[in-house]
C-alpha angles and dihedrals in degrees: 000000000000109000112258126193100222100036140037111215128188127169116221121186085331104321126113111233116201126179129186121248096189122069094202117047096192115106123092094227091053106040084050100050091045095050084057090047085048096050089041085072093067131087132177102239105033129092091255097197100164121178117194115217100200091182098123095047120103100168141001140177130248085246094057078054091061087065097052090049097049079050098059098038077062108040086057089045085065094052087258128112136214129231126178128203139180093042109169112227092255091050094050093044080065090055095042092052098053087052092250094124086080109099100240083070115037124000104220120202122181098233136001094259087062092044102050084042086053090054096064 
């Protein structure tokens, strides 16, 4: 996969793997340039099973969240589907804030080895 500035993405056995580069999701030109380079993975016709490792992250804003959200609606529009991992306690008590923790929205998994086991 081709090297992005905001993300890291590796595809394992068919998943997607992104990890953050970056530890405060807060800034507008960030959080624009990462939701492109998120929407860049997918692609209409492929299987676009993405799981987020959120393992670097230590905040983000809810626009950020906006991003993550426009991914997923996506993601599902193209018959995929979307699972993040590694989320910190401050980072999930946003999520679970917004609502985003039920599982007709994310699909939270405690670490990466649980979510790329969930996707089979």
């Amino acid at each position: 996969m081709a090297e992005l500035q905001r993300i890291h993405a590796t595809n394992i056995d068919g998943v997607i793997v992104v990890e953050f580069k970056d530890r405060r999701i807060v800034d507008e030109l960030i959080i624009r340039d990462l939701g492109d380079e998120l929407l860049s993975l997918l692609d209409e016709d492929g299987p676009n099973k993405i799981l987020l490792n959120f393992s670097h992250v230590e905040f983000l804003s809810s626009a950020a969240l906006g991003k993550l959200i426009s991914l997923r609606k996506r993601a599902v529009a193209y018959g995929g589907e979307v699972k993040l991992s590694n989320i910190c306690d401050s980072v999930y008590t946003i999520f679970e804030l917004t609502g985003l923790t039920k599982p007709e929205k994310f699909d939270i998994k405690t670490d990466q080895d649980e979510a790329l086991r969930a996707f089979a």
